[in-house]
N, C-alpha and C positions, 0 to 999 in steps of 0.2 A: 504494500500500500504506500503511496505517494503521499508526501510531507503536504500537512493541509494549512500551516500556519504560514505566514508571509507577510511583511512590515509594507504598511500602508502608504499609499506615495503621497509627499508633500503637499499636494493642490489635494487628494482628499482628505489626509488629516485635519489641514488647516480649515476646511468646511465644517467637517466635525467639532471643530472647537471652536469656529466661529455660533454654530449653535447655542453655548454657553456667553459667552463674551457679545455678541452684537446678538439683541433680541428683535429690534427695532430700532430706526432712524435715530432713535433718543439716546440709544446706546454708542452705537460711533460717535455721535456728538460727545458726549462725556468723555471717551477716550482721547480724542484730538484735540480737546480742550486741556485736560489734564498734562496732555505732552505739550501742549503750548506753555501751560505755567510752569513746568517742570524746565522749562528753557527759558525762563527769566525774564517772560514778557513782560514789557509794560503795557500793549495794546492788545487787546484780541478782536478779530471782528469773525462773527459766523455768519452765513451767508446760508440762505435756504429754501429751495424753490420745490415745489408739488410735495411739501409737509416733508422734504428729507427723500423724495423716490425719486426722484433726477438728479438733485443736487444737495452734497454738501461739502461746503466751504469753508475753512477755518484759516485766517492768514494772521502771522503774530509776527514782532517783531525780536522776537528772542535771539538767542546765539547761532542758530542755524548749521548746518551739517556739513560735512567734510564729501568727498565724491564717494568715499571708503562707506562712511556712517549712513549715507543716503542710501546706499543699497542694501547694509546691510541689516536696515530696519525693519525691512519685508520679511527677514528669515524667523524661523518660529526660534522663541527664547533670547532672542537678541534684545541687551535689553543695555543700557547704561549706567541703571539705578546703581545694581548688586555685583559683585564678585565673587561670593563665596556663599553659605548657607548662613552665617553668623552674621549677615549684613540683613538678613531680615530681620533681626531684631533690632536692628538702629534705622528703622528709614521712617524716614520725615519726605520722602519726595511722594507723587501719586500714585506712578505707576512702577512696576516693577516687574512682572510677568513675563513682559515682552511675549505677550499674545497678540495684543489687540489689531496692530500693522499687519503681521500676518494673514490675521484672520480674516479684517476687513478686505486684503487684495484678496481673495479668495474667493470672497462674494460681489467685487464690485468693478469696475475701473477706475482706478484711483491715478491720478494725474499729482506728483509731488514737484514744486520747484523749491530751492533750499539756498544758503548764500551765508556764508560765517562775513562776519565785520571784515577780517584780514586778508578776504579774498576778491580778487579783481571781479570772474564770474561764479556763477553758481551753478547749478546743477539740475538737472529735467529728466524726474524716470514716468514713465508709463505703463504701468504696471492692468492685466485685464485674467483676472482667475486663476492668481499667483505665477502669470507668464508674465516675464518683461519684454515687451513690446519696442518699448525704445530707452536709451538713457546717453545721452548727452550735454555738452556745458549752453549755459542757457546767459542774459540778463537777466539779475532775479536780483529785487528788493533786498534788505538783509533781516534777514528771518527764516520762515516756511509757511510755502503757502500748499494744501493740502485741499485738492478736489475730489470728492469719492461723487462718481456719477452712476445709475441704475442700482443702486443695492439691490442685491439678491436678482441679479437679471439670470443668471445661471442655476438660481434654485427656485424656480416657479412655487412651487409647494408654500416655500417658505414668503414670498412675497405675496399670496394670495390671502393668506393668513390676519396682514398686515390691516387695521384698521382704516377708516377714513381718514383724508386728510386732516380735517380738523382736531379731531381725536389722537391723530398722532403728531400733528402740532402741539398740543397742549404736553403730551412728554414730554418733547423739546424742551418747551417752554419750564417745564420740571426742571428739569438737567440742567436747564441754562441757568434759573434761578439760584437752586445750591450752590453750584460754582463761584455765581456772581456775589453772592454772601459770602464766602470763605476766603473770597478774594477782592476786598472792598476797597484796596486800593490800586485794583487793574482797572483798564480801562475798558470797557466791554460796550460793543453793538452787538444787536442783533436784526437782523432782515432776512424776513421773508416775501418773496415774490416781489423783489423791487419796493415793498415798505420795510422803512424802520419802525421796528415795534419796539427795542431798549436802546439806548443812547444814556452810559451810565459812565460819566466819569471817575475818576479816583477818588474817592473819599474817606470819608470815617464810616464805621460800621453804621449810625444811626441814619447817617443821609442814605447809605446802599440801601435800606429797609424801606426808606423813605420813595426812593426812588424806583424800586421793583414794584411796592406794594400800594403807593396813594400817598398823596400828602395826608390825609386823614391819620395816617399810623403816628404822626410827631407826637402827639397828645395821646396814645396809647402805650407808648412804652414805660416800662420799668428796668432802670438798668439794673443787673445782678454781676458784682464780682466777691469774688474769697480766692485766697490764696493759703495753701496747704503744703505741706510735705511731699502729698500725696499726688495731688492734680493742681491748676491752678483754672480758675472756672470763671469768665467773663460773658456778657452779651445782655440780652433785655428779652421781658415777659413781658407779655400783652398784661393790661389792665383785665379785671374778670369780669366789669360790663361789655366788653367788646367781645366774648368769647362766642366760638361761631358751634354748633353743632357736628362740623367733620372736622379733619385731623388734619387736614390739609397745608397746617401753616405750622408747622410742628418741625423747627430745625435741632438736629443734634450734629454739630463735628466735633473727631478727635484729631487733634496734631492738624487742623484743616482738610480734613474728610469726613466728607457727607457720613454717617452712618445712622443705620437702622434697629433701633434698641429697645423694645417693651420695657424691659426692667428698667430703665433709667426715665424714659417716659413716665412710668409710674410714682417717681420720684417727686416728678415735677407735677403730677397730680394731686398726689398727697401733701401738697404745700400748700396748694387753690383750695384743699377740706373746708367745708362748709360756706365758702365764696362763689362754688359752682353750682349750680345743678349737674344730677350725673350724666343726664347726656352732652353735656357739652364740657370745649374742650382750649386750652384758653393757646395764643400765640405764643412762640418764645425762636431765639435763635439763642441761640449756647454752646462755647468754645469751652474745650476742656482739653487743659495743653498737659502730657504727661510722659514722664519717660517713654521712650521707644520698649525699652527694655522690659518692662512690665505690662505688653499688650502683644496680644498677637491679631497680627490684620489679615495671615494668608488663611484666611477661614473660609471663602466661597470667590468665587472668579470676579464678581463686581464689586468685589473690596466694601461693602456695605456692613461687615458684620465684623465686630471685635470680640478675644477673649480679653478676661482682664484679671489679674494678679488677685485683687482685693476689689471686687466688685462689692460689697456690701458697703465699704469704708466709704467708696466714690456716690452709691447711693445715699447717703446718711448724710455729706459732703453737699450735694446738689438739694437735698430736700432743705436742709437747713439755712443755704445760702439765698434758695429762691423765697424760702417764708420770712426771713429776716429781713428782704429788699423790701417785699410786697406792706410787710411792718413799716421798715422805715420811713417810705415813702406814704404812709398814711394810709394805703389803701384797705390794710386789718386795722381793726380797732387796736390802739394802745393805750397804756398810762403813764403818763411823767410825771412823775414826783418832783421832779426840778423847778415845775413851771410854779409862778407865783401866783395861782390860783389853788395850788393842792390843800391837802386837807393840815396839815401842820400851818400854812397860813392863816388857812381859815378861823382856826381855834385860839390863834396866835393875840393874847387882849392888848386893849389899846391904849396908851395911857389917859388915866382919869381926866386930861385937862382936856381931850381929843373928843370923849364921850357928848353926845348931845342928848339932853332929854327930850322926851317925846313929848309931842304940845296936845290938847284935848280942846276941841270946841264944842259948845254943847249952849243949849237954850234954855234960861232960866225960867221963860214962862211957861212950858211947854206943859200940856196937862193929859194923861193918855187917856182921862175918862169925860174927854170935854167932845169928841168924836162924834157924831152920830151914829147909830147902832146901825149896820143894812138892814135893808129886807132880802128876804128868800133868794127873792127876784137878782137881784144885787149882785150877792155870792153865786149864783148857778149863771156858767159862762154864756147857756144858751139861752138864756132868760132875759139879758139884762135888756134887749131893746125896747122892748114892751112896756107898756106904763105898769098895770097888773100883773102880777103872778099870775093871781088864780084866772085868770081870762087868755089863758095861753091856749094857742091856738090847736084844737082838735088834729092828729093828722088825719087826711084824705082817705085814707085806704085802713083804719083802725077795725074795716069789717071783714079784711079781708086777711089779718095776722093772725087766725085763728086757723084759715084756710092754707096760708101758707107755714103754718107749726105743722099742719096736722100731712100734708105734703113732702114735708122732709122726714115727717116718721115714717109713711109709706115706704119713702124711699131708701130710707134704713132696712125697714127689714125686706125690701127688697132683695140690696145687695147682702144680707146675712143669707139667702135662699140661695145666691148665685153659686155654682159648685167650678164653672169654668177657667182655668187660668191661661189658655191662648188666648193671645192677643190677634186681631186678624181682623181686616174691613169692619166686619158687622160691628164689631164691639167698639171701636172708634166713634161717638157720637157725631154727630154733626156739630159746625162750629157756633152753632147758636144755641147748642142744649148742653156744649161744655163747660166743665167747671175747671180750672187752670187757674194753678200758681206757680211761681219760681221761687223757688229754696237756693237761699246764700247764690242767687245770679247765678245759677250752677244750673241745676236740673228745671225741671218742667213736670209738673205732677200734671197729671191728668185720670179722672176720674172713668173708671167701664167698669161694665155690665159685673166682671165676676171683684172688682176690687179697685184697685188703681195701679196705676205703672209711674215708671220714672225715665225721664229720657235726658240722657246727657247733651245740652244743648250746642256744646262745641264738635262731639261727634255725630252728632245728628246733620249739622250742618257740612261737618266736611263730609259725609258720605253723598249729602245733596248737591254740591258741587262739583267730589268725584266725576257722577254719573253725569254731571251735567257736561263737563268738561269732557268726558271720551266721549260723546257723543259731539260737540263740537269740533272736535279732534280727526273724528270722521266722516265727516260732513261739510267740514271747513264752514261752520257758521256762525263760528264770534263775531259778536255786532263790539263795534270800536266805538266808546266815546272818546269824542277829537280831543284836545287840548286847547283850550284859548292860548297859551304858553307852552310850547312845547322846552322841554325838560333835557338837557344835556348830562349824558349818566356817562361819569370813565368808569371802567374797570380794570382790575389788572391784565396782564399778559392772558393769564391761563382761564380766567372767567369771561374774558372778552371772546376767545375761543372758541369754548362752549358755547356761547350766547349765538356766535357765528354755526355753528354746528345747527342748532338745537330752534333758528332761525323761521326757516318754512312752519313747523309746527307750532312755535310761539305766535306768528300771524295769524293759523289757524284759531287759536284763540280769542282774536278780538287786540294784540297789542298790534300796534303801527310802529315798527321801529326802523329805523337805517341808520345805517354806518355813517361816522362824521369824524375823518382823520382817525390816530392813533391810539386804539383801544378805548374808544369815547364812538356813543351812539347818543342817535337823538329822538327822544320819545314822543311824536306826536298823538297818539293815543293808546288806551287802556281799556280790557275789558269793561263792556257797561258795567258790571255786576259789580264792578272793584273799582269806583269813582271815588271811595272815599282812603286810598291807599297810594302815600305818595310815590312818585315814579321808580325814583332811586333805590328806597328801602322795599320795594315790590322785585324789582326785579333781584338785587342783592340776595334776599330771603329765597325770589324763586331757584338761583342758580344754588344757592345752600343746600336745600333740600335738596333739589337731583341728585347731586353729587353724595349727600347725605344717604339718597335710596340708593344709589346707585354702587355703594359701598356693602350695604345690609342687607336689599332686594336683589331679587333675581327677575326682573321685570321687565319688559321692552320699554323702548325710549316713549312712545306717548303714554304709555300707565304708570310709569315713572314720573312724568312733563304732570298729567293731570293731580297725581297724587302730592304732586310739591304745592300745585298752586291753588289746590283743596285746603292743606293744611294752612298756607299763607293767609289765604282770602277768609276763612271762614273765622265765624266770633268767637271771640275768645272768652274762657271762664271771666265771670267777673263783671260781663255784659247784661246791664238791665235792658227786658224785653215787656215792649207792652202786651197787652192783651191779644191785639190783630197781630202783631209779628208771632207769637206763640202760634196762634192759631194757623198760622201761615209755612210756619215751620214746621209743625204737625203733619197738616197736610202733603208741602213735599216732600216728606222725608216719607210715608206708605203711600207714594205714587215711586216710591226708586223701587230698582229690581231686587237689590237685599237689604230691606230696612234697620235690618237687627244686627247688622256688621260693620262696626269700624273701618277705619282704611288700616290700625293696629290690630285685628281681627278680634277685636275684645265685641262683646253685645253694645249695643245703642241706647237697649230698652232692658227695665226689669222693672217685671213687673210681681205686685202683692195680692192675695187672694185675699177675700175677708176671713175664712176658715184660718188662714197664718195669723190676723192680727186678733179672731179671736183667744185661740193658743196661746200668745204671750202676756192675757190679760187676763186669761181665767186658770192662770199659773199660782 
């Protein structure tokens, strides 16, 4: 029998491990970027046309490569970082595998021009599925500039796979972000398709935040540093009224790498106790500088996961630095003792000649039995207009309280007969034979045949506009109310995206919106149904929640779209409703297809039989 094993040729290995290393567009971008800072740029500019499937572009102006270095980037394991095994534990630079250039010439046509300071020309390889095509001396700027065109044109499979543009924009737009924070005193553009969407000069970390995420974020941050033995921990937490519902804005690097950490995350949870509600989750960006020597970062191919020495110590570290800030800066309650209002002040006596006594005015003639005595009439609040007491006017209807006592006992032992607990049409009165209250702006009593029921008037309402909404959805029949003022809304990079993505469908709804320059749209109108919901914090909240369902749900994008702008639009606990809106509410909520179902799949309705309130009464 004939030897069946045989070592894999080059151009397929490097496919195979481009599988691990390049998932999506977003992925090469991380890698090109990381080897641009790794070469001491000052500028990076990325360049991006069809979401990253035509092109992408990364030119820096770093130290730039040798003819030797420029070709020998392509080979698998060729790397600059490391020399030995023991240099993985001292590196501080990004990359160190020497995958990524491989991998990506393996799947794309990558076009590299390269140029060191010292050298008159520079250098032009052409590299198409790990073949080099061409490589000779070029004029080339001094840096590298680095074109990878058709990702995956050679692995169908795998480019089919591939989301939509805008959806794999918004990766991008991931990628690019963490970077641009870990590196806030590079200089970073980004473009795509001939617009600039970032234009972020050098700064301090607070303007980088500033500038990726909104001028809004100035007034939201808390800056957090401590310095330890151990780690050394800088950057800023969102305030806990700003905090959004997904996790989306939740930065951790170590030594200046993005990483991916529950445990430490949790840290930083556990600080916000009792500031949050649990579903939500508050901003931070957080630098924690610590030996090399005491982490290991070769744990998975995207360098996103650390082990660490004394992980407990680094928790306890972070937990106490970010509640001490949140303190400081006033946003937990404190006490000072220091201040000259404390309680030792206060008790603190004054000297005798400081004392005022207290002055008493009073009427010498004053007589309390000189009064006139009221009448009846006088003290009873509903009496006094009338000249007589006793000539108070009969009420109208005094013939008919005996008819209406003797009506309500009827209808008592009525519902004591009733044995039914479904609730269903029949049993729904009519809106003119109901009895309805609201309890604590919460619920909705309403009164039937076998007892009464209780309807949660915020989940009542979002199930009514659910169903209202997938139905507009497909039918495309949201009616627009215009705007006498139409409304300029920026958002960031990656929510602006979305907004584009998610675009055709939000029309369907009834908003009128179009693009207006750089991640800013302008809202000429809003569903009718939602006139009283400003433009900004409407869409803000709508794009929350998607992304929110879109994390926990398993949902298509319009039952996802409808379920965000149910929860948005619909009233909230707390909301007094008159008489007619109850009744109205009632109504459509047993005209929808599942009355009794949440969009959090909890019941709507619960209802009491009078045999239960008997039970607890004759206990």
């Amino acid at each position: 029998m004939s030897d069946i094993i045989q070592l894999l040729p080059d151009a397929v290995a490097n496919q195979i491990a481009a599988g691990e290393v390049v998932q999506r567009p977003a992925s090469a971008v991380k890698e090109l970027v990381e080897n641009a800072i790794d070469a001491g740029a000052g500028k990076i500019q990325l360049i991006i046309k069809d979401a990253g499937k035509s092109l992408i572009q990364v030119i820096d102006d770093g130290c730039g490569m040798s003819l030797t270095d420029a070709r020998m980037c392509f080979e698998r394991h060729a790397t600059s970082k490391i020399r030995k095994a023991e240099d993985l534990f001292a590196i501080r630079t990004m990359g160190f595998r020497g995958e990524a250039m491989a991998s990506i010439a393996a799947i794309a046509q990558v076009e590299l021009k390269t140029r060191r300071h010292e050298d008159e020309l520079g250098t032009c390889i052409f590299i198409e599925g790990s073949e080099v095509i061409s490589q000779e001396a070029c004029s080339a700027n001094t840096g590298t500039s680095i074109s990878i065109k058709n990702l995956f044109y050679n692995t169908p499979a795998r480019r089919n796979f591939l989301k939509s543009n805008p959806v794999e924009m918004r990766h991008i737009i991931d990628e690019f972000q963490r970077v641009a924070l870990a590196n806030p005193q590079i200089f970073f553009t980004l473009h795509h398709d001939g617009q600039e969407v970032y234009h972020l000069p050098g700064a301090a970390l607070k303007q980088r935040i500033v500038h990726l995420f909104g001028n809004n974020y100035n007034q939201r941050l808390v800056p957090v540093e401590e310095d330890t033995s151990i780690i050394n921990l800088r950057g800023f937490v969102g305030k806990p009224e700003f905090a959004r519902k997904t996790r989306g804005e939740q930065f951790f690097f170590v030594n200046y790498r993005y990483i991916r950490d529950s445990y430490l995350n949790h840290a930083v949870l556990t600080a916000f106790e009792e500031l949050l509600p649990d579903d939500c989750y508050p901003f931070y960006v957080l630098f924690i500088d610590i030996d090399p020597s005491k982490i290991d970062i070769n744990v998975h191919p995207t360098k996103t996961e650390i082990k660490y020495q004394d992980e407990k110590s680094i928790y306890a570290i972070i937990r106490s630095a970010v509640k001490r800030s949140l303190g400081r800066y006033n946003i937990t309650p404190s006490l000072d003792f220091d201040q000259e209002n404390s309680i030792e002040h206060l008790i603190t006596p004054k000297p005798f000649e400081d004392i005022i006594a207290p002055t008493i005015s009073f009427n010498p003639d004053f007589n309390p039995f000189a009064s006139e005595k009221k009448t009846p009439r006088e003290q009873h609040p509903f009496l006094r207009d009338s000249g007589d007491y006793r000539s108070a006017p009969v009420p109208n209807n005094w013939d008919t309280l005996y008819e209406i006592s003797k009506k309500e006992e009827n209808l008592q032992q009525q519902m004591h007969e009733e044995k039914s607990i479904a609730v269903d049409e029949q049993e729904v009165s009519k809106p003119s034979e109901r009895q309805l209250f609201q309890i604590h702006n919460r619920f909705i009593l309403s009164q039937i045949k076998s007892g009464f029921m209780l309807i949660g008037q915020q989940a009542a309402h979002e199930r009514i506009l659910y169903e209202r909404f997938l139905q507009q959805l497909q039918n495309h029949s949201g009616v627009s109310q215009q705007s006498l003022f139409p409304q300029s809304v920026t958002l960031n990079g990656s929510d602006f995206e979305l907004l584009r993505e998610l675009l055709p469908d939000i029309k369907a709804l009834g908003f009128d919106i179009r693009e207006f320059g750089k991640n800013t749209v302008v809202v000429d109108g809003i569903p009718a149904d939602l006139n009283n919901v400003g433009e900004h914090e409407l869409l803000e909240h709508l794009l929350e929640g998607f992304k929110n369902n879109m994390a926990i749900l398993k949902v298509d994008k319009r039952d996802n779209l409808a379920r965000s702008l149910a929860r948005n639009a619909a009233i909230k606990t707390g909301t007094k409703l008159s008489l007619e809106e109850m009744n109205q509410l009632i109504d459509q909520l047993f005209a929808c297809q599942s009355p009794n179902q949440a969009l959090n799949g909890k019941p709507v309705i619960s209802t009491f039989t009078l045999a239960e309130l008997m039970e607890r009464f004759e206990k």
